[in-house]
C-alpha positions as CSV (number, residue, x, y, z in Angstrom):
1,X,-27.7,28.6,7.2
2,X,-28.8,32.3,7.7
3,X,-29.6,33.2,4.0
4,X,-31.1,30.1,2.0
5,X,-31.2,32.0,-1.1
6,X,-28.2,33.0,-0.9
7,X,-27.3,28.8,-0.3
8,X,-29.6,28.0,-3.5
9,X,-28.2,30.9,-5.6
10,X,-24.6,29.4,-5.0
11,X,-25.3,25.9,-5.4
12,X,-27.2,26.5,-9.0
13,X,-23.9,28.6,-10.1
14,X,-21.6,26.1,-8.4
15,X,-23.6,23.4,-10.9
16,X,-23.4,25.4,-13.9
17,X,-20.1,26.0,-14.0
18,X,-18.8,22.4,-13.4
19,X,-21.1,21.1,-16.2
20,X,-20.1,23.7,-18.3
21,X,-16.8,21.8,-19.2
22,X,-18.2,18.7,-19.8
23,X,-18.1,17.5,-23.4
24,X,-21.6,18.0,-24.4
25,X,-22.3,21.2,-22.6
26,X,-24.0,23.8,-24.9
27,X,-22.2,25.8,-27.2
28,X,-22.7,29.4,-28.5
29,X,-22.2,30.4,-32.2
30,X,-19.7,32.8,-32.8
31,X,-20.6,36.4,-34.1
32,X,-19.1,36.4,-37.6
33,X,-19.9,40.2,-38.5
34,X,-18.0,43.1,-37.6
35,X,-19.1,46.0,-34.8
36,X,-19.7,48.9,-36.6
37,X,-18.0,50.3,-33.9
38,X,-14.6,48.6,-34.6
39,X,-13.3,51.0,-36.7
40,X,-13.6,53.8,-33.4
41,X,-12.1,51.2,-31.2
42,X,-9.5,50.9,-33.1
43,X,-8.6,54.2,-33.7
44,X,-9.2,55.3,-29.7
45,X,-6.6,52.3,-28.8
46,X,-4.5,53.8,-31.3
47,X,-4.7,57.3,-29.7
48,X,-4.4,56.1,-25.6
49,X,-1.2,54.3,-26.8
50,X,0.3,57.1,-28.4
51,X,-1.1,59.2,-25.6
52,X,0.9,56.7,-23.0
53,X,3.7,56.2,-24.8
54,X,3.9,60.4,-24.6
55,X,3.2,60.8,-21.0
56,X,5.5,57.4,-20.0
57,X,8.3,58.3,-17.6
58,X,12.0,58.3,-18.6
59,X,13.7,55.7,-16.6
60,X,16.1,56.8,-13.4
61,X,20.0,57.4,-14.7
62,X,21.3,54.5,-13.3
63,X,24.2,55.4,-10.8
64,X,27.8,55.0,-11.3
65,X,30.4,54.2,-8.5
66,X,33.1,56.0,-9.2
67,X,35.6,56.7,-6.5
């Protein structure tokens, strides 16, 4: 191959990832505090929805065939 690291690089990831679904593979805790932040989050997806709902396009009339 022309890039060995590149080769090693891809098999340790290639390894990794199929032993990370076997049965024993390690586990992280869950973070059970809040963000402080969660409460800004909140509010700013709160605001870009609004904001998107405002700025949303009305749909096309839809044609009528009339003769």
């Amino acid at each position: 191959m022309e890039q060995p690291t590149g080769f090693t690089l891809a098999i340790d990831a290639v390894t990794r990832h199929v032993n990370s679904a076997r049965p024993d593979a390690p586990v992280r805790p869950e973070r059970t505090r809040r963000h402080r932040l969660a409460p800004v989050r909140l509010a700013a997806a709160h605001a870009l929805r609004r904001l998107a709902d405002l700025t949303e396009p009305a749909p096309a009339p839809v044609p009528t065939c009339r003769p």
